[in-house]
C-alpha distance (Angstrom), angle and dihedral (degrees) to the residues before:
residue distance angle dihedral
X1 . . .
X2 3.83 . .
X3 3.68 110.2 .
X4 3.77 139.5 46.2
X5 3.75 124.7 131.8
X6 3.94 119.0 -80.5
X7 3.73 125.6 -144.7
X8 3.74 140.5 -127.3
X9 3.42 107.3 -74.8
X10 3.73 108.5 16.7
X11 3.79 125.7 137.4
X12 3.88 118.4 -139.2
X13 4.29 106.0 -144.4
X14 3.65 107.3 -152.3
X15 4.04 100.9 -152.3
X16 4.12 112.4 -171.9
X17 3.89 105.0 -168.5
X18 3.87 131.1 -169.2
X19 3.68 120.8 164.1
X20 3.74 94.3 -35.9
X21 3.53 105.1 147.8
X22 3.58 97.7 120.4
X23 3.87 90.5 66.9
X24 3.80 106.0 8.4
X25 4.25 92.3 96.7
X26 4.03 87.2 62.0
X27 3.88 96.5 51.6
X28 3.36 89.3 41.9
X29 3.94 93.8 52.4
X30 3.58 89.5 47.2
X31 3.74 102.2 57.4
X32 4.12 82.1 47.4
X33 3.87 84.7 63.9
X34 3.76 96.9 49.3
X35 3.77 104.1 135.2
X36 3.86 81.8 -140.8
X37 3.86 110.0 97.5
X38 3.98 107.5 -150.5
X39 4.14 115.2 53.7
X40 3.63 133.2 153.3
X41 3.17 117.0 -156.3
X42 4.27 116.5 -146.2
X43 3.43 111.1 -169.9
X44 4.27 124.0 -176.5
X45 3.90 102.6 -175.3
X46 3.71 97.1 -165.8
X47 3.86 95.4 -141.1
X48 3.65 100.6 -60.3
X49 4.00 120.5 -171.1
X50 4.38 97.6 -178.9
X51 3.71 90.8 85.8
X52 3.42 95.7 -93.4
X53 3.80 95.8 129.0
X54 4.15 82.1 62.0
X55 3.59 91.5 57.4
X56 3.81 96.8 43.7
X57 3.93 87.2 49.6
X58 4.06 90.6 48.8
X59 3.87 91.4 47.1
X60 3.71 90.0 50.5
X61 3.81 99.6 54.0
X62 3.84 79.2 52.7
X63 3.61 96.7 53.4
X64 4.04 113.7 121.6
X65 3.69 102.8 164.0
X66 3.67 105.2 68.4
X67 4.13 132.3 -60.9
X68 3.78 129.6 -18.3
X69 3.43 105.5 -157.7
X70 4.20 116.0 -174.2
X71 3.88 117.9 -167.8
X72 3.77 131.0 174.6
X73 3.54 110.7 -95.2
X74 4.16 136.7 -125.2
X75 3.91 90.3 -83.8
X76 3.51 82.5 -136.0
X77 3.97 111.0 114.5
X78 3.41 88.0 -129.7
X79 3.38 126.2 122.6
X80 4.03 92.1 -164.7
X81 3.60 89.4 49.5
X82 3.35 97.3 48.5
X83 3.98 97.0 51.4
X84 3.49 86.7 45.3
X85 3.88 81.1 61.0
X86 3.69 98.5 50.9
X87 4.01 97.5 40.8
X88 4.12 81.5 55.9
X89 4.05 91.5 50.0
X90 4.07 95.3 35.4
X91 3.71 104.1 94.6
X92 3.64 119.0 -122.4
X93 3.92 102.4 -120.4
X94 3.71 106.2 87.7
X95 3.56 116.8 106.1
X96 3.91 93.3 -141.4
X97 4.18 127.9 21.3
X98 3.63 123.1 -175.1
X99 3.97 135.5 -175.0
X100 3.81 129.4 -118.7
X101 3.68 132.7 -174.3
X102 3.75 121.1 -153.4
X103 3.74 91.8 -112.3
X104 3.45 121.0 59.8
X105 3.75 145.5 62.6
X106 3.69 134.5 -117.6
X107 3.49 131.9 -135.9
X108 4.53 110.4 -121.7
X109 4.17 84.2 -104.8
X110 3.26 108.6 38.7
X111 3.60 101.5 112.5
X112 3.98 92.6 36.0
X113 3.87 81.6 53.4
X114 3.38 92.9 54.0
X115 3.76 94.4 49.3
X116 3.24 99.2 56.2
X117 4.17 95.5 44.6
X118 3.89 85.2 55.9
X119 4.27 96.8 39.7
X120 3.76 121.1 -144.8
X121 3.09 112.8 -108.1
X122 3.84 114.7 52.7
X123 3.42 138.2 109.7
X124 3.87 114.2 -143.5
X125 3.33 127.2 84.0
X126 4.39 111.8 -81.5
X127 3.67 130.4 170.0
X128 4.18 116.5 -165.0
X129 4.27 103.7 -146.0
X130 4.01 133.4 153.8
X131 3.66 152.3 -177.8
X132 4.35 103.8 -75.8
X133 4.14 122.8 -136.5
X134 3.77 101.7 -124.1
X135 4.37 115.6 -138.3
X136 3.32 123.8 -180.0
X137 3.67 127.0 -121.0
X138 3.86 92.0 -63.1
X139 3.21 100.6 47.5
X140 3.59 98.9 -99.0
X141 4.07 116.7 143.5
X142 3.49 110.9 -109.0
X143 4.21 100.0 176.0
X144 3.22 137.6 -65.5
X145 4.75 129.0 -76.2
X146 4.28 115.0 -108.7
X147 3.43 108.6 -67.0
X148 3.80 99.4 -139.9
X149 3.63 118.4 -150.9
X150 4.47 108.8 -169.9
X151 3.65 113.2 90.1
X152 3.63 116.6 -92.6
X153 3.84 113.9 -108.6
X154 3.57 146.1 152.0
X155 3.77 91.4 -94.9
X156 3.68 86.5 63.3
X157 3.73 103.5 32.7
X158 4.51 80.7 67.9
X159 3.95 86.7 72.8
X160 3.12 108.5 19.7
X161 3.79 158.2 43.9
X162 3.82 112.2 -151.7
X163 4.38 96.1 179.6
X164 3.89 134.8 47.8
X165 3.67 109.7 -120.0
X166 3.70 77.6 -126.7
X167 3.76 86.7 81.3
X168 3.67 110.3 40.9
X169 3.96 128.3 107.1
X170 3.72 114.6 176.6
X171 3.74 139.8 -170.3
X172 3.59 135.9 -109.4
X173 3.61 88.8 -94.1
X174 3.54 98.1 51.9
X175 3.76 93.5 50.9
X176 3.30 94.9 48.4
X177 3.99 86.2 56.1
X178 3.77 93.7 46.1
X179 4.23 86.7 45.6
X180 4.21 90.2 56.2
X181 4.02 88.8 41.1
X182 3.58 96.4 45.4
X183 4.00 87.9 61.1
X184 3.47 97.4 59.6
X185 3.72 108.5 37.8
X186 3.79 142.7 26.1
X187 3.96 115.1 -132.0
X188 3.75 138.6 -142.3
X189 3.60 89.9 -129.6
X190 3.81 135.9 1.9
X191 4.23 92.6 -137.6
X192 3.96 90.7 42.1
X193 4.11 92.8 52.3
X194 3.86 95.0 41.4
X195 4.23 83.3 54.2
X196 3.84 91.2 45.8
X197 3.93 97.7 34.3
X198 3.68 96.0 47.3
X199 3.68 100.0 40.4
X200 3.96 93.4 44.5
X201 4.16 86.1 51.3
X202 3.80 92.2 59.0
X203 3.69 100.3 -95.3
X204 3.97 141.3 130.4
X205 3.66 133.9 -104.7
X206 4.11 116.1 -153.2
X207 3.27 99.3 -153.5
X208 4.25 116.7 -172.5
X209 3.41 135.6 -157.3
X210 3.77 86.5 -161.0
X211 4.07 110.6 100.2
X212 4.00 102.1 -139.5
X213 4.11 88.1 161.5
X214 3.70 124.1 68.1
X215 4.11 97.7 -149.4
X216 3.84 112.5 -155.9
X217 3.75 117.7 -142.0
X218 3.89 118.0 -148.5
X219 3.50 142.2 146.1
X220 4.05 86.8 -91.3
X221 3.44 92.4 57.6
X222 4.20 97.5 136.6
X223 4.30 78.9 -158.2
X224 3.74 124.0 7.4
X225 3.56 136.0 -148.4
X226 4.17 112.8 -65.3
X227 3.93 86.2 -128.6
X228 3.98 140.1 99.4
X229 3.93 129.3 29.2
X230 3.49 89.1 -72.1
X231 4.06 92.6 59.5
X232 3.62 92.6 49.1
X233 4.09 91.6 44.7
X234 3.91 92.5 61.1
X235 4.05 94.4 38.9
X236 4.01 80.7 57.3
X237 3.78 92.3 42.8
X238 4.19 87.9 51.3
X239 3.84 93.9 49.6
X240 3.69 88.1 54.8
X241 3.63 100.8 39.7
X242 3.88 88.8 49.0
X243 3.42 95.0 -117.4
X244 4.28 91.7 124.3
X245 4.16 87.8 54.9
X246 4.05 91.0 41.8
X247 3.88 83.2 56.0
X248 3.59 93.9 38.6
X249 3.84 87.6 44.9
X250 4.10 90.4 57.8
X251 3.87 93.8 39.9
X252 3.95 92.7 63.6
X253 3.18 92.6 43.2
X254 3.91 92.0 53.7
X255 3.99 90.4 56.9
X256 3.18 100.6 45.6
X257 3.72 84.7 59.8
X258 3.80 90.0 53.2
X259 4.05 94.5 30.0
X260 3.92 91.6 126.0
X261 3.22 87.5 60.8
X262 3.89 91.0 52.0
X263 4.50 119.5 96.2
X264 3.61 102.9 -112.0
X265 3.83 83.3 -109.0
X266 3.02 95.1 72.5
X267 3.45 111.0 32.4
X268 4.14 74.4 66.6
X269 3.60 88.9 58.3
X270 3.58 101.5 50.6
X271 3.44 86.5 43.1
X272 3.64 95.7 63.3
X273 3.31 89.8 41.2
X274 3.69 95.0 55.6
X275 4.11 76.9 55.5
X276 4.01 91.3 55.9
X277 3.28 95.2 64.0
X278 3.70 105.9 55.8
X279 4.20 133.2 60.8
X280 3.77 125.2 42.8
X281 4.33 118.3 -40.7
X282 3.63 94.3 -93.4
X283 3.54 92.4 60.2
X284 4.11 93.1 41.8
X285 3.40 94.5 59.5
X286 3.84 96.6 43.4
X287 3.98 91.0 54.8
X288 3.64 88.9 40.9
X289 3.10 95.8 61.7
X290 3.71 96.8 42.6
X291 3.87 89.9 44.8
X292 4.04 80.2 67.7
X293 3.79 90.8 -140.7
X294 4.22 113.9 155.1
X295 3.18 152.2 180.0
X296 4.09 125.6 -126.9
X297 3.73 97.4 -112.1
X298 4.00 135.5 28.4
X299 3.60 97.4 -109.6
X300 3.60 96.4 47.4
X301 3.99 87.3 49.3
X302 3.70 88.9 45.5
X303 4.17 87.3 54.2
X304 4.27 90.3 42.4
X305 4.16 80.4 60.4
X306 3.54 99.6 50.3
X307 3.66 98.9 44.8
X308 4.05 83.7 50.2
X309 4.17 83.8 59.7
X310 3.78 79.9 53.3
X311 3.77 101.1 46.7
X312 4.09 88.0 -120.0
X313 4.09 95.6 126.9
C-alpha cells in the first residue's frame, strides 16, 4: 500500500536493503526507539535472498509509529541507484525525510536532534548531517569519523562529500529538490548529490560534530569510513586509477542537467570549475584556484592540487 495521508511532523526513513540480515534486526530496533513519535518507515529491498525480506516483514507487523511500507528494489546492486529509486516512489508530503542504511544503529534522539538542528518551520531547502562513531562488527566503539570544521558549500560539495547519507534528515524543501533532481539524472552517490544539489540551489547544510549514528565497519561496507592509513591508501589508489575524475566526470554532467535549478553563484562556480579541469597543468591549477573549489582540510587540498598537475580532478 503506497499512499495514505501523512501528518505534521512525521519523518519519512528511506531504508535501502541488500542481504542485511546479519545486522538489519539492530537498525531496525533502533529506529523503534526513536524518541520521535511519528516515522514511516520506506523500505526498497533490492531483491534480497539472506532472509532479510523475513525480518523486514516481522519488523513491520511490529511497527507502532506509523506505516512500514516494503517495495522491490532497483535490482541494481547499487546503493545510489536504489535511493534514487525510493526518493522517486517516497511521496513528497512529509515535512522531514531521512536516510538509513541496513547497517547501523541510531542513537534514542537522533531524529529529534535532527529536527531541531533543521527548525520547523522554514522554507528553504536544509539537510541535518554529522560526524558518525565508528564500531566494529560487534558493535564495539572503535572512534569517532573527521570532524570537519569549514562551512559546507557548494564550492566544497564539487570535491567532496563531508556526511554519510547514513546521517542526513532533510526538510520538505530539500526533498522536494532531491525528488525533481532525481528525475533527470542518476548520481554517484545519494549523500554526495544531496551536498552538491542542495548547496548549489541556495540552501544550508547543518553540519554536527555530535555523532547521533553508530556506523558499523565491515567487509560489506559499499563505502567505508574516510579514516586510518588504509582510508587514505585507497583515496590515493582512486586518484590514480581515475576513479576521482570518472566520478567527477558524472557529477558535472548531473548539474548541468539540473543547472536551472542552480543560484547563479554557483552555476559560476561549476562553471569555472568545468574550466579547471581542461588545458595543460599550468593552466589547471591557475583556474583551480580561481574556481575557489576546496577541500575540508589542508592536506586533502594539498592532494586535490597535485592530482590537478596530474589531470586526476
Amino acid at each position: 500500500m503506497l499512499n495514505g495521508d501523512a501528518t505534521t511532523g512525521a519523518v519519512a526513513v528511506l531504508l535501502a536493503t541488500f542481504n542485511g540480515a546479519r545486522y538489519l534486526n539492530e537498525q531496525l530496533d533502533s529506529l523503534r526507539r526513536q524518541s520521535w513519535s511519528k516515522i514511516d518507515v520506506w523500505v526498497a529491498d533490492d531483491y534480497s535472498t539472506d532472509g532479510s525480506l523475513k525480518i523486514l516483514e516481522q519488523a513491520q507487523g511490529r511497527w507502532s509509529k506509523g506505516k512500514f511500507l516494503i517495495i522491490k528494489g532497483a535490482n541494481s546492486r547499487s546503493s545510489a541507484d536504489t535511493f534514487r529509486y525510493l526518493i522517486a516512489k517516497v511521496p513528497s508530503r512529509y515535512q522531514f525525510v531521512a536516510f538509513c542504511d541496513q547497517d547501523d544503529i541510531w542513537i534514542p534522539e537522533k531524529i529529534e536532534n535532527a529536527i531541531a538542528a533543521i527548525g520547523s518551520k522554514t522554507p528553504d531547502p536544509k539537510v541535518y548531517c554529522s560526524r558518525t562513531r565508528l564500531v566494529d562488527e560487534t558493535g564495539t566503539d572503535i572512534g569517532l569519523s573527521a570532524a570537519f570544521t569549514k562551512v559546507p558549500q557548494f564550492r566544497n560539495a564539487l570535491v567532496q562529500s563531508i556526511a554519510g547519507g547514513n546521517t542526513m534528515v532533510m526538510n520538505c524543501a530539500a526533498f522536494a529538490l532531491l525528488k525533481e533532481t532525481a528525475s533527470r539524472t542518476s548520481f554517484v552517490s545519494h549523500d554526495w548529490w544531496t551536498y552538491m544539489i542542495v548547496t548549489g540551489a541556495g540552501g544550508k547544510i547543518i553540519y554536527s560534530r555530535q555523532a547521533d549514528t553508530l556506523y558499523r565497519q565491515h567487509s560489506e561496507n559499499s563505502v567505508g569510513s574516510n579514516e586510518g592509513i588504509a582510508a587514505i591508501l585507497a583515496r590515493f589508489l582512486w586518484l590514480l586509477r581515475g576513479r576521482f575524475r570518472g566520478w567527477n566526470d558524472r557529477n558535472v554532467t548531473a548539474l548541468n542537467l539540473c543547472r536551472d535549478l542552480l543560484t547563479p553563484e554557483a552555476r559560476a562556480v561549476l562553471s569555472a570549475f568545468e574550466v579547471a579541469r581542461m588545458g595543460p597543468p599550468w593552466r589547471r591549477i591557475v583556474n583551480l584556484r580561481k574556481s575557489g573549489v576546496f577541500r575540508q582540510t589542508a592536506g586533502e587540498h594539498v592532494v586535490l592540487y597535485m592530482a590537478s598537475i596530474f589531470g586526476l580532478v
